[in-house]
Short mmCIF file of the C-alpha atoms (twelve columns), coordinates in Angstrom:
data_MODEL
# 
_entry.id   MODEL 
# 
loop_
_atom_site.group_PDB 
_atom_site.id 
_atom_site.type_symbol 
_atom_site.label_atom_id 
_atom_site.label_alt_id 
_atom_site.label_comp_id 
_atom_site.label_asym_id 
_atom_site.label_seq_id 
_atom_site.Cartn_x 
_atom_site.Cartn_y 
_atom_site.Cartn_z 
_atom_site.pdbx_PDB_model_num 
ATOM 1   C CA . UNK A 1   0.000   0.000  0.000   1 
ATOM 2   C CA . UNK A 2   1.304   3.329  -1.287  1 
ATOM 3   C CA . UNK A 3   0.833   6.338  1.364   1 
ATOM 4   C CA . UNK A 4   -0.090  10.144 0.179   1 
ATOM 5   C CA . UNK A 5   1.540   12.258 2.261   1 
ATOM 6   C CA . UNK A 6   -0.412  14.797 3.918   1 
ATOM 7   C CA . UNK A 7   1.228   17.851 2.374   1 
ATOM 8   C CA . UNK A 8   0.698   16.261 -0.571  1 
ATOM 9   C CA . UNK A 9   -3.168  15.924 -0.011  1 
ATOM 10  C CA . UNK A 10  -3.406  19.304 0.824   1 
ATOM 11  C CA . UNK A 11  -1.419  20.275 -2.518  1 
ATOM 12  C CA . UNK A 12  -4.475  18.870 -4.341  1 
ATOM 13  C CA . UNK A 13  -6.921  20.234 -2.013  1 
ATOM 14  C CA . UNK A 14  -5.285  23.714 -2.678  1 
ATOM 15  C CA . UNK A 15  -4.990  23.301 -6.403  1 
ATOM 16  C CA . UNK A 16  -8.825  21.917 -6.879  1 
ATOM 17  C CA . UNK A 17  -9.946  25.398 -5.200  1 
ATOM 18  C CA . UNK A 18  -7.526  27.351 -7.277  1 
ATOM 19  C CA . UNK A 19  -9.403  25.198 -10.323 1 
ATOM 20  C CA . UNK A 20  -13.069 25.884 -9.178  1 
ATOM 21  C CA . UNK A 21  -12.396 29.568 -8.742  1 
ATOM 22  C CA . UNK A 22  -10.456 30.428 -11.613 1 
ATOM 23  C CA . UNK A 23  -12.612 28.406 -14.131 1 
ATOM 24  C CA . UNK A 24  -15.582 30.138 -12.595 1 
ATOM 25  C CA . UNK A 25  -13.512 34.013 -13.022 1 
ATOM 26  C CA . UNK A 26  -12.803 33.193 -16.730 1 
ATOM 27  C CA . UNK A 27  -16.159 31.534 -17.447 1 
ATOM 28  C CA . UNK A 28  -17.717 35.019 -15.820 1 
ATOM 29  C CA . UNK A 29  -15.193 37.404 -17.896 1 
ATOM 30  C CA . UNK A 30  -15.820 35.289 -20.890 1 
ATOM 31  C CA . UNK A 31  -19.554 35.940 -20.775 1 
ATOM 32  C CA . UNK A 32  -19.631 39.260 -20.020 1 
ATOM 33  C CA . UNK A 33  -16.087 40.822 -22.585 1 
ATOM 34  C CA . UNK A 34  -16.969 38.574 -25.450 1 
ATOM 35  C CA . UNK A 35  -20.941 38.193 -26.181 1 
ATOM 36  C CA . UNK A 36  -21.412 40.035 -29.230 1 
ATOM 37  C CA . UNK A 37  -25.067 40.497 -28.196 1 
ATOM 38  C CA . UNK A 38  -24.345 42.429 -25.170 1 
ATOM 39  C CA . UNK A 39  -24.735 45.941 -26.515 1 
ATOM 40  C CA . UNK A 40  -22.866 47.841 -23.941 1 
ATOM 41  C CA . UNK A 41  -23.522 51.032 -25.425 1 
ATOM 42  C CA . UNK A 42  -26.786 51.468 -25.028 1 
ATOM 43  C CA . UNK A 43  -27.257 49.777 -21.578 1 
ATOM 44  C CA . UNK A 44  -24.579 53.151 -20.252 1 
ATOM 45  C CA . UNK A 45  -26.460 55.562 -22.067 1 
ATOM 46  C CA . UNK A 46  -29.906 54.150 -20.227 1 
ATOM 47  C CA . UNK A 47  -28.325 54.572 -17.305 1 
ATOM 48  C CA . UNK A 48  -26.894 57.383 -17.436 1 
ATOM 49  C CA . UNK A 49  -30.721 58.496 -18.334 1 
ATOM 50  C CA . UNK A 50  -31.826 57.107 -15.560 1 
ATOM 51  C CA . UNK A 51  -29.818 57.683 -12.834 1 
ATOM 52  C CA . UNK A 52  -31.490 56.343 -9.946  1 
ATOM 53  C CA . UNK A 53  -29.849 55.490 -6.448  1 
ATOM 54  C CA . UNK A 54  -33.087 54.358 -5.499  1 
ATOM 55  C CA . UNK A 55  -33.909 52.002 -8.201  1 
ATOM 56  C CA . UNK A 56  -30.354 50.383 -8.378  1 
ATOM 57  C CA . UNK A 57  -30.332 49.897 -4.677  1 
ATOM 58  C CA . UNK A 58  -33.548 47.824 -4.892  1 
ATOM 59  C CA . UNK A 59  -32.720 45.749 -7.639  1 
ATOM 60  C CA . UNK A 60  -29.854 45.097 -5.424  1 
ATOM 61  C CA . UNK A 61  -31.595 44.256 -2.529  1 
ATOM 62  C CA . UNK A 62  -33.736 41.863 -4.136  1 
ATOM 63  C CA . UNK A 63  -31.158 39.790 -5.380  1 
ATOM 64  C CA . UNK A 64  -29.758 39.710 -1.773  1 
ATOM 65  C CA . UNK A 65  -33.351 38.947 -0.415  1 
ATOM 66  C CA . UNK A 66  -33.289 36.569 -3.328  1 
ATOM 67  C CA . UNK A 67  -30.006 34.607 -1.908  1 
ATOM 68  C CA . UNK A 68  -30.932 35.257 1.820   1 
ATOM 69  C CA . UNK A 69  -33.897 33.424 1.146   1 
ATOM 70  C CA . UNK A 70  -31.941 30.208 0.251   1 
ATOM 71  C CA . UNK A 71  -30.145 30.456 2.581   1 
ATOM 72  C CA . UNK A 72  -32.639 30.364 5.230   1 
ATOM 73  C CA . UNK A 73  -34.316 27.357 3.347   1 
ATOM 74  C CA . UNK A 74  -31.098 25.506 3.835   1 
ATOM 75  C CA . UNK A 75  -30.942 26.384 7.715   1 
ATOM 76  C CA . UNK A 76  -34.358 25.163 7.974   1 
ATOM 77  C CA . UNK A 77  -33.669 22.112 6.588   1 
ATOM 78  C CA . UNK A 78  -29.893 21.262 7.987   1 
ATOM 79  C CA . UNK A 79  -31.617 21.569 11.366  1 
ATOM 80  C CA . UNK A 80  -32.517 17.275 10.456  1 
ATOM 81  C CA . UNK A 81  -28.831 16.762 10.985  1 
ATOM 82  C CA . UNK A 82  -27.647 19.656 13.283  1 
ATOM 83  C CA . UNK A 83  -28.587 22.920 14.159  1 
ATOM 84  C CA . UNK A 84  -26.141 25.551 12.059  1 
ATOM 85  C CA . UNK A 85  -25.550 29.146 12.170  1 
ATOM 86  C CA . UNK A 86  -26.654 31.997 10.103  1 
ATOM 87  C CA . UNK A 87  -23.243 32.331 8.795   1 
ATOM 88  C CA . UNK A 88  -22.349 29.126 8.832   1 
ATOM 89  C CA . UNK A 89  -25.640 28.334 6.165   1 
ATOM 90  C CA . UNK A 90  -24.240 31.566 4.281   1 
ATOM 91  C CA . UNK A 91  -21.053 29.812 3.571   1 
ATOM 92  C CA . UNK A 92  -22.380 26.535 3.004   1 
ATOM 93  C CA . UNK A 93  -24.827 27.473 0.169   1 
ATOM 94  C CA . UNK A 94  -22.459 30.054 -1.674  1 
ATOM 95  C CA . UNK A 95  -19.719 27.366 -1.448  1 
ATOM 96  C CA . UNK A 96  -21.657 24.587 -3.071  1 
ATOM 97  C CA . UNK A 97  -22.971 27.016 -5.303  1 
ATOM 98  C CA . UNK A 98  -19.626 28.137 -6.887  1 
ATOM 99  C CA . UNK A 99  -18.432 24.239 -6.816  1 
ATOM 100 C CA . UNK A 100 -21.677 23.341 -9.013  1 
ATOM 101 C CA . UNK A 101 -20.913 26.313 -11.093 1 
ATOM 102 C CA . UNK A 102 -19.301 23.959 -14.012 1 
ATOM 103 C CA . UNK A 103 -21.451 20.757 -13.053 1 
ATOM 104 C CA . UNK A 104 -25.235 19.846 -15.232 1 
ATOM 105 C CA . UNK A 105 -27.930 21.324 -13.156 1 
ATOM 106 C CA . UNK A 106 -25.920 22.287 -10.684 1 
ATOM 107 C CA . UNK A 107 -25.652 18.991 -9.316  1 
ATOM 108 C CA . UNK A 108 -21.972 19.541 -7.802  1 
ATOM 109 C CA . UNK A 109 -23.240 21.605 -5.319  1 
ATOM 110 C CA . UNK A 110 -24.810 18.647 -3.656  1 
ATOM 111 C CA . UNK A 111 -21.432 17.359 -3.111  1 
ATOM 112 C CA . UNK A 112 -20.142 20.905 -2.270  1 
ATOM 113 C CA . UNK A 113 -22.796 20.668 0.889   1 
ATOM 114 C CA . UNK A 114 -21.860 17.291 2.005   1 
ATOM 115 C CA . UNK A 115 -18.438 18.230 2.590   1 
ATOM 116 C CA . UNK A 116 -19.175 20.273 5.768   1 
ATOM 117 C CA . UNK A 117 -21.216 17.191 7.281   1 
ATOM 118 C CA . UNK A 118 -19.160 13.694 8.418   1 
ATOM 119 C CA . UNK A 119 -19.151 11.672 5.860   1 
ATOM 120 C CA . UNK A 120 -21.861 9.147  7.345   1 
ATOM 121 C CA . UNK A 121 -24.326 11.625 6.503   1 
ATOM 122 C CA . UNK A 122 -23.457 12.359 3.206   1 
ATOM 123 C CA . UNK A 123 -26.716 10.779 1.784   1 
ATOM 124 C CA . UNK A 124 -28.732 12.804 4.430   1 
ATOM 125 C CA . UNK A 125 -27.410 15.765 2.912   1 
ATOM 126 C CA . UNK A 126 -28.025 15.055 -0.552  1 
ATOM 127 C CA . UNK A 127 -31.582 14.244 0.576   1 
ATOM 128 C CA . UNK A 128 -31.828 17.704 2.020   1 
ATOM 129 C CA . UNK A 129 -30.690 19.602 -0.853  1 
ATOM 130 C CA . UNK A 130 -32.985 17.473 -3.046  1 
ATOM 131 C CA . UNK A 131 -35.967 18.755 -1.125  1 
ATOM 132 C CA . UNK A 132 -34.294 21.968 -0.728  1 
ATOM 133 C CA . UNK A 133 -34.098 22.784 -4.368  1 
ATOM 134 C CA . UNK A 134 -37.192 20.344 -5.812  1 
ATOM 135 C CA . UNK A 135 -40.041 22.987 -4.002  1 
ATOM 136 C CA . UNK A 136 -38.390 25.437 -6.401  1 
ATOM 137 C CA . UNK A 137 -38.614 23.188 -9.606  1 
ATOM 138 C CA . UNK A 138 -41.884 22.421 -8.415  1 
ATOM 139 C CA . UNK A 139 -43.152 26.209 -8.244  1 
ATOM 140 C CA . UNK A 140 -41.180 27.002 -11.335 1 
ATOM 141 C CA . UNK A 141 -43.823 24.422 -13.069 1 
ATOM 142 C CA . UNK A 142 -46.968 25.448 -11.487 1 
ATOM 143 C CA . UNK A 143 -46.185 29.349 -12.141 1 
ATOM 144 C CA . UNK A 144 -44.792 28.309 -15.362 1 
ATOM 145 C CA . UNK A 145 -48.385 26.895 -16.258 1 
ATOM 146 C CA . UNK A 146 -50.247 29.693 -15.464 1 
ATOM 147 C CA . UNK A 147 -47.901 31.896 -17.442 1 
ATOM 148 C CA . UNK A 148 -48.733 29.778 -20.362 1 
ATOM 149 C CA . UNK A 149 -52.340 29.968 -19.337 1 
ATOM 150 C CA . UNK A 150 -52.181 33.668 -19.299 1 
ATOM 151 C CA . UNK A 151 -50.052 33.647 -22.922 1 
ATOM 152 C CA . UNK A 152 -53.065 32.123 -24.350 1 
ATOM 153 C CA . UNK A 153 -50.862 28.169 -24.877 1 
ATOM 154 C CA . UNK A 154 -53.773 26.029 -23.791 1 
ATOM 155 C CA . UNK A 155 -52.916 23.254 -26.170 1 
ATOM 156 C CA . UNK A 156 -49.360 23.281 -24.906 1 
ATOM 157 C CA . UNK A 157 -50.724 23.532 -21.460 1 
ATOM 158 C CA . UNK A 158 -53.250 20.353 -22.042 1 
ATOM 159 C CA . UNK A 159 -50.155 18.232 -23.668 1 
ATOM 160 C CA . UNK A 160 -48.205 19.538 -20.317 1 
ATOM 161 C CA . UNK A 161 -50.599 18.291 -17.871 1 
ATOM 162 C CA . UNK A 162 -50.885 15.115 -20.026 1 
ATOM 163 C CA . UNK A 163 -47.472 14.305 -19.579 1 
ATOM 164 C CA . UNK A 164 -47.671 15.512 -15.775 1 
ATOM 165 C CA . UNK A 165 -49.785 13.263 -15.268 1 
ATOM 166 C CA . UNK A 166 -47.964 10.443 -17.383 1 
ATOM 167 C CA . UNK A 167 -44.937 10.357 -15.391 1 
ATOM 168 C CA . UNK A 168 -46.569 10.876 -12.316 1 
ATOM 169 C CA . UNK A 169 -49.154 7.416  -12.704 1 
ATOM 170 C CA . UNK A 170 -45.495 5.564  -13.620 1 
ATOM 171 C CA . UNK A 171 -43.657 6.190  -10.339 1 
ATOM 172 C CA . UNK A 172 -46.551 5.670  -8.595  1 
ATOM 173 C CA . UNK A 173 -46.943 2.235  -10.269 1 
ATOM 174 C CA . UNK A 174 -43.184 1.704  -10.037 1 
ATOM 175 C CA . UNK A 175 -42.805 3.075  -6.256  1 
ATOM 176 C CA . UNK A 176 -42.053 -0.342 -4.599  1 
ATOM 177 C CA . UNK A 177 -39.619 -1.246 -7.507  1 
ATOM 178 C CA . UNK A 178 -36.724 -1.952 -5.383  1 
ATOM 179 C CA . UNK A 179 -33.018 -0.876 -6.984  1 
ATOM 180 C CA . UNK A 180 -29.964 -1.240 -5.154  1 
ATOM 181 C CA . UNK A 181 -32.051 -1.218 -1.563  1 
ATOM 182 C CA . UNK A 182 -33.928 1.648  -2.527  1 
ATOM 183 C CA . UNK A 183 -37.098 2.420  -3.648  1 
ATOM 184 C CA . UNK A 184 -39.739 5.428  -4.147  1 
ATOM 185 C CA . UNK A 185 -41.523 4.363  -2.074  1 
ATOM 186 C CA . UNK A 186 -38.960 4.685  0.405   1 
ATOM 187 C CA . UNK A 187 -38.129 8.481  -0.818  1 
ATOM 188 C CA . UNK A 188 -41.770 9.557  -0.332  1 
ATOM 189 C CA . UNK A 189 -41.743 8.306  3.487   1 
ATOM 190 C CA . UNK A 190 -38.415 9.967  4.072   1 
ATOM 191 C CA . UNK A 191 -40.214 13.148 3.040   1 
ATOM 192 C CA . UNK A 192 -43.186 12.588 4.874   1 
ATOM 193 C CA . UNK A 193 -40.858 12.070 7.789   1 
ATOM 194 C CA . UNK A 194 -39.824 15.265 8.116   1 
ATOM 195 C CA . UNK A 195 -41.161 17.441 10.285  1 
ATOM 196 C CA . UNK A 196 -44.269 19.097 9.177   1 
ATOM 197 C CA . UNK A 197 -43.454 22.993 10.515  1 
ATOM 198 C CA . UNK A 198 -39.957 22.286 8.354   1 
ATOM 199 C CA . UNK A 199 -41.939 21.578 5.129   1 
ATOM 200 C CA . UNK A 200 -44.162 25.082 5.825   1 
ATOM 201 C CA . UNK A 201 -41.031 27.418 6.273   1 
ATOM 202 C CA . UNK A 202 -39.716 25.172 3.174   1 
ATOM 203 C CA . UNK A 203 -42.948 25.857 0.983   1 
ATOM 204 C CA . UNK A 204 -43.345 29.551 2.814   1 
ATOM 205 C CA . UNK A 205 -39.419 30.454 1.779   1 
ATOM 206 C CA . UNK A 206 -39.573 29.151 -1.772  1 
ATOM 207 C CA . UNK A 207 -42.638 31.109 -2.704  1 
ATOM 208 C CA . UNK A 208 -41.419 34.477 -1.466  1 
ATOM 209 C CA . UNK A 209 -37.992 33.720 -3.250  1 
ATOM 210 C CA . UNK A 210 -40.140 32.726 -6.573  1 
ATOM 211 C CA . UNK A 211 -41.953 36.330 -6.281  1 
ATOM 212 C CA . UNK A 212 -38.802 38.060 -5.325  1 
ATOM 213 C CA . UNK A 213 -36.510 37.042 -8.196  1 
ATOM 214 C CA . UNK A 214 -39.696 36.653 -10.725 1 
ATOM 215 C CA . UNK A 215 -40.464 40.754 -9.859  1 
ATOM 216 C CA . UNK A 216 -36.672 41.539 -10.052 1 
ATOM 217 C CA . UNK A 217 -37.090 40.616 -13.864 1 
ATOM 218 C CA . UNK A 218 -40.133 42.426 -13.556 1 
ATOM 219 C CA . UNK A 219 -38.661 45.946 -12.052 1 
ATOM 220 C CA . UNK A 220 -35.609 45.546 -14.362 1 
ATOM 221 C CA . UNK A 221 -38.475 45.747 -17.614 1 
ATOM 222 C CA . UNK A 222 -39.800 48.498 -16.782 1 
ATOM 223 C CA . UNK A 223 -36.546 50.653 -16.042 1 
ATOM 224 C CA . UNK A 224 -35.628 49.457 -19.407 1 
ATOM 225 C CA . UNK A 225 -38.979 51.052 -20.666 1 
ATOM 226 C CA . UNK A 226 -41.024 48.185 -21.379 1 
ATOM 227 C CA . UNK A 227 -44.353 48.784 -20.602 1 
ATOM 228 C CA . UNK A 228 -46.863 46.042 -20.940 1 
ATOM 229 C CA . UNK A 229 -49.588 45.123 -18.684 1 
ATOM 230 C CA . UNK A 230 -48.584 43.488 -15.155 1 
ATOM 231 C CA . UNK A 231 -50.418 40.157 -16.234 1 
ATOM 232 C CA . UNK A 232 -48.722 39.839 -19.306 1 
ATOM 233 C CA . UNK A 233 -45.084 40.232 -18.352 1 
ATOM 234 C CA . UNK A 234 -45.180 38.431 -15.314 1 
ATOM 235 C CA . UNK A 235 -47.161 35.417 -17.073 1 
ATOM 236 C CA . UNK A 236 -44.331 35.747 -19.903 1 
ATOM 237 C CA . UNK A 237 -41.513 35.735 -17.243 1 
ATOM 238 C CA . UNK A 238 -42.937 32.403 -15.407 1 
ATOM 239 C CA . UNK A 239 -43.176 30.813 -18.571 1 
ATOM 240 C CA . UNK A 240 -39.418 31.882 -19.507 1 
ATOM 241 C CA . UNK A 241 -38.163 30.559 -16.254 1 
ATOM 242 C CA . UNK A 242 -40.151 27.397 -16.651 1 
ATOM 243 C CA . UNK A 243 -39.185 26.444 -19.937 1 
ATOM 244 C CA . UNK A 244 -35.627 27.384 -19.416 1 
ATOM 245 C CA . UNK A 245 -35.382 25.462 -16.300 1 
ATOM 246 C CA . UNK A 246 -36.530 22.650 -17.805 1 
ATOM 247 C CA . UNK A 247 -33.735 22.417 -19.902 1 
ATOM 248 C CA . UNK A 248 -30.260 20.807 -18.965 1 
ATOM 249 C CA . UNK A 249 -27.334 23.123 -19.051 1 
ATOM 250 C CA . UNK A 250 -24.535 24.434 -16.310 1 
ATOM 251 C CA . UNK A 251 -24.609 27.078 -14.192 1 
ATOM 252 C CA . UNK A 252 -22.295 29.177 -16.064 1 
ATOM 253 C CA . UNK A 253 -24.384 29.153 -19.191 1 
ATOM 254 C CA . UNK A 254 -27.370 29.951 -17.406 1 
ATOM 255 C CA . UNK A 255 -27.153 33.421 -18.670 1 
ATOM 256 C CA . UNK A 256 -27.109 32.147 -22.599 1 
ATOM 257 C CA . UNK A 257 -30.074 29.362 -21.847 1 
ATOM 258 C CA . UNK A 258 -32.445 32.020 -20.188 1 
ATOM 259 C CA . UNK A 259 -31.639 34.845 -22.909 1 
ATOM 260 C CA . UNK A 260 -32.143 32.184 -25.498 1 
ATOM 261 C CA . UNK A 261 -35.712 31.230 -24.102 1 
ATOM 262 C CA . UNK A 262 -36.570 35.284 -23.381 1 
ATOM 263 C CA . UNK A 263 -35.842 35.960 -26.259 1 
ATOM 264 C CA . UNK A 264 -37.997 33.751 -28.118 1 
ATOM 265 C CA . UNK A 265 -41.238 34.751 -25.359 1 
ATOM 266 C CA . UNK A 266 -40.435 38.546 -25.192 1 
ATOM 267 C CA . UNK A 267 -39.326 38.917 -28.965 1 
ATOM 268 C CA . UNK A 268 -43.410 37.773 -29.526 1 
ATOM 269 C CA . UNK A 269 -44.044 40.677 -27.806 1 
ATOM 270 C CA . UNK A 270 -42.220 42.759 -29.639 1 
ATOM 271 C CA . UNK A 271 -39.790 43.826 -27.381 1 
ATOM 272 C CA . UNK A 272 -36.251 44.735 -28.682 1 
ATOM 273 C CA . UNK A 273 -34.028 41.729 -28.435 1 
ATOM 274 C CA . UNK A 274 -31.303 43.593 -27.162 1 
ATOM 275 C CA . UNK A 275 -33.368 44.762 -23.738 1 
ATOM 276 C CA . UNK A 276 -34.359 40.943 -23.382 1 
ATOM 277 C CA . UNK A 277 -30.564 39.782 -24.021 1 
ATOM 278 C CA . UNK A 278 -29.384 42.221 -21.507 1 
ATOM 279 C CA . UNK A 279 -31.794 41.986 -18.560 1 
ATOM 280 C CA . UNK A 280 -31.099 38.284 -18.755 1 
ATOM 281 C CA . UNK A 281 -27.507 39.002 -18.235 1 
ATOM 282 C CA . UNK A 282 -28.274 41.135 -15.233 1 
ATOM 283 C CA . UNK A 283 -30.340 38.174 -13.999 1 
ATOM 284 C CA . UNK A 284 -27.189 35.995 -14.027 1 
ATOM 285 C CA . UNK A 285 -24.823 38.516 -12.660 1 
ATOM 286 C CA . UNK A 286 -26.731 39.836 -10.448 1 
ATOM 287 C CA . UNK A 287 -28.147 36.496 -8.710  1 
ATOM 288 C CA . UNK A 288 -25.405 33.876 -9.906  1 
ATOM 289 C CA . UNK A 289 -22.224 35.777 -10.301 1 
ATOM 290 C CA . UNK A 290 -22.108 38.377 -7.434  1 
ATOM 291 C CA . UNK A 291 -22.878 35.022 -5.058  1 
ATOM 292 C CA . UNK A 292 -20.072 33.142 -6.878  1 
ATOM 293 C CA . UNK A 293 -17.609 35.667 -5.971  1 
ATOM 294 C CA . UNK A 294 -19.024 35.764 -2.759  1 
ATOM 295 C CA . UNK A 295 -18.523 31.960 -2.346  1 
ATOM 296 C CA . UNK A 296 -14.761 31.743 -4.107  1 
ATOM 297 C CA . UNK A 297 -13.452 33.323 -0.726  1 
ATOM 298 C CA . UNK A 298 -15.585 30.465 1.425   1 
ATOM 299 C CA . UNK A 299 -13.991 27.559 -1.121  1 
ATOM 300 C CA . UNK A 300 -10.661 28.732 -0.256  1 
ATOM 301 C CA . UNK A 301 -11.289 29.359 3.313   1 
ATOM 302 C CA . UNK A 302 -12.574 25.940 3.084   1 
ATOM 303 C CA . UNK A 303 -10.333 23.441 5.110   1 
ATOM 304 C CA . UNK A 304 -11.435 19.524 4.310   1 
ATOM 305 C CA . UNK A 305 -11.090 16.877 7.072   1 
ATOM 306 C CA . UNK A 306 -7.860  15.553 5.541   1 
ATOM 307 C CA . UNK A 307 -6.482  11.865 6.889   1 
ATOM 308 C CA . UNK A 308 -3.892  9.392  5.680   1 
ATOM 309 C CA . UNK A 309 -4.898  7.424  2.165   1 
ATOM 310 C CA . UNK A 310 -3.531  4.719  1.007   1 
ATOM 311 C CA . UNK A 311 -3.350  3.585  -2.569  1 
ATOM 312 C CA . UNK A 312 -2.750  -0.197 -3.449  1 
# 
């Protein structure tokens, strides 16, 4: 048996963060130097226009209340395993959320979670998250539908439900299916395990963080002079956000998947394509990026239980 040393081990500790954050810098700088549909020019000379304190500060704040809200979600639901800190959620959920930056889905920042929990609760955690980010998915469809409802796709919406339904009578008939020890069956009473009063703050948290980043697109359409009735745009946004979410991509092409979809929604609106290009690029910066820098300092702060391996 072949022995890493620890200095060694904490080499490749050091130069996995260095790879996480630097790949998530460039992939950032790429995005925003070297999209040829980003029409800088115009977006300074609206706000130079505009010039409001007020409104930037809000927009701000919203994508902080949008964040905050996660975090608290998290909190709420860590509290299965042990009962964790404000600040200690804040770096646990910014962490994991600049490891899943490069990861489908964002499905590294499951792992990113379980690293601050023993590793005999690793499958706890992931079960956590799962539930953590699945009430989102699930408002994203049910808001999604009405927005299609309100758009006037009733066919599409039909076919949806059909499907919905579909996939929901096959797990149900395939629940007690048994693979590898574990079943459906088996999920659905871990979730109905949990405490009850965790499931309302759950369901509570990740409806006010669906209204407050859904308005944020909202408030950033109208200070870009878009004005179309309330009803309209919001339906249009939920449908953008469903459609796009739908769809598997990484974190740090989030910004390209949701412009693609907004632009396809808005542009039937006749709004200008540049407008819908670059409020989806605030979107991401403003609510992916900004917390990705954020979590870079946690991932390198970051200090892994580190013990002797041996290799064969």
């Amino acid at each position: 048996m072949i022995s890493i040393p620890y200095k060694a081990k904490q080499f490749l500790v050091f130069l996995a963060k260095l790879l996480i954050v630097g790949g998530a810098l460039y992939f950032i700088y790429n995005q925003l130097v070297n999209n040829e549909k980003l029409d800088w020019k115009q977006f300074l000379e609206l706000v130079d226009r505009k010039k409001s304190i007020f409104g930037i500060a809000f927009i701000l704040f919203l994508s902080f209340l949008n964040r905050f809200l996660e975090i608290l979600k998290w909190q709420n639901l860590a509290q299965k395993l042990q009962s964790i800190s404000l600040p200690k959620a804040t770096e646990q959920v910014l962490a994991a959320l600049t490891a899943g930056l490069f990861t489908p889905n964002g499905i590294g920042e499951y792992a990113g979670k379980a690293l601050y929990f023993p590793k005999k609760d690793a499958g706890e955690v992931i079960f956590l998250n799962l539930i953590c980010n699945g009430i989102q998915m699930i408002l994203s469809i049910l808001f999604g539908i009405i927005g299609l409802l309100i758009l006037g796709y009733w066919l599409y919406v039909g076919i949806l439900i059909g499907v919905v339904f579909g996939i929901s009578l096959i797990l149900f008939l395939l629940k007690k299916i048994t693979i590898k020890g574990y079943s459906l069956s088996q999920f659905f009473q871990k979730i109905n395990a949990l405490p009850k009063k965790m499931h309302r703050k759950n369901i509570f948290l990740a409806v006010v963080r669906y209204l407050t980043f859904s308005h944020q697109y909202y408030f950033l359409f109208l200070a870009f002079d878009v004005n179309l009735p309330y009803f309209t745009l919001m339906g249009t946004i939920a449908a953008t956000y469903f459609i796009a979410s739908s769809l598997p991509t990484f974190q740090f092409f989030d910004f390209a998947v949701k412009g693609g979809v907004a632009v396809c929604f808005f542009g039937l609106l006749g709004i200008n394509e540049w407008i819908v290009v670059f409020i989806s690029m605030l979107m991401w910066f403003l609510n992916i990026v900004l917390p990705v820098l954020i979590g870079s300092i946690y991932v390198f702060r970051f200090k892994p239980r580190l013990q002797k391996t041996e290799i064969p």
